[in-house]
N, C-alpha and C positions, 0 to 999 in steps of 0.2 A: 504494500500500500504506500503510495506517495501522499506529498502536500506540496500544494501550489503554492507560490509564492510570488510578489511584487520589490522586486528587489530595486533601492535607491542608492546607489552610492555618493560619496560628498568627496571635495576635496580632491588630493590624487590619485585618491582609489580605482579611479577608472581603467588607469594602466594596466592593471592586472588581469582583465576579464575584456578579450577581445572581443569588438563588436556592441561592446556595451551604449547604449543611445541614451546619454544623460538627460534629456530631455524625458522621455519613456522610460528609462529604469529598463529591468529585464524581470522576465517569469522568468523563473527558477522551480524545479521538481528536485525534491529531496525525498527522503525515507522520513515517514509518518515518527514520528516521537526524537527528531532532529533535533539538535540543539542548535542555539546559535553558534556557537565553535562549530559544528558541525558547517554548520553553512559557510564558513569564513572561509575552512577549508574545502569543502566544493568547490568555491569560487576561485582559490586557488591564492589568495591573498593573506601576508608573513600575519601572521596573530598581533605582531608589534607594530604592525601599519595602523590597527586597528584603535580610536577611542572609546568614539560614543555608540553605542548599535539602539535601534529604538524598535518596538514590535506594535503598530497598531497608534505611535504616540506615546509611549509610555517607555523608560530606561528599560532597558535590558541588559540581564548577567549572559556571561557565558553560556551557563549551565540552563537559562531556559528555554524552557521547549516551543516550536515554533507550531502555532496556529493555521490550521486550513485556511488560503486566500489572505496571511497574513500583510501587511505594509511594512517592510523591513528597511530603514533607514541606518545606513554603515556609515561613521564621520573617522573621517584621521584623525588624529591625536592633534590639538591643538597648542601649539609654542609659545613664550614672548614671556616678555618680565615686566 
């Protein structure tokens, strides 16, 4: 069993997942009780690119699980002093 997904990425992230249309995001199919690490790594993108990941609007840890038809927003790590 799969789960659909809306996937948004922000920032540099784009590089890593060819064909990516920032404007559209990309559907994404992963295994049914995925986590978000899980999905990072599908996408094929280092874990330490990674900030902020959101599911739906709302933070997300690693360890949660990804929702049928969820909106998954990926931000880089933000810098500066």
């Amino acid at each position: 069993m799969t789960v659909q997904l809306t996937v948004k990425l922000y920032g540099t992230l784009d590089r890593w997942v060819p064909g990516y249309n920032p404007e559209t995001g990309c559907v994404v199919l992963v295994a049914a009780q995925s986590t978000v690490a899980d999905l990072i790594d599908h996408l094929g993108i280092p874990p330490r690119s990674v900030g902020i990941v959101s599911i739906n609007g709302r933070a997300a840890k690693k360890a949660d699980v990804l929702p049928e038809r969820a909106l998954v927003k990926v931000f880089h790590p933000i810098f500066g002093g």
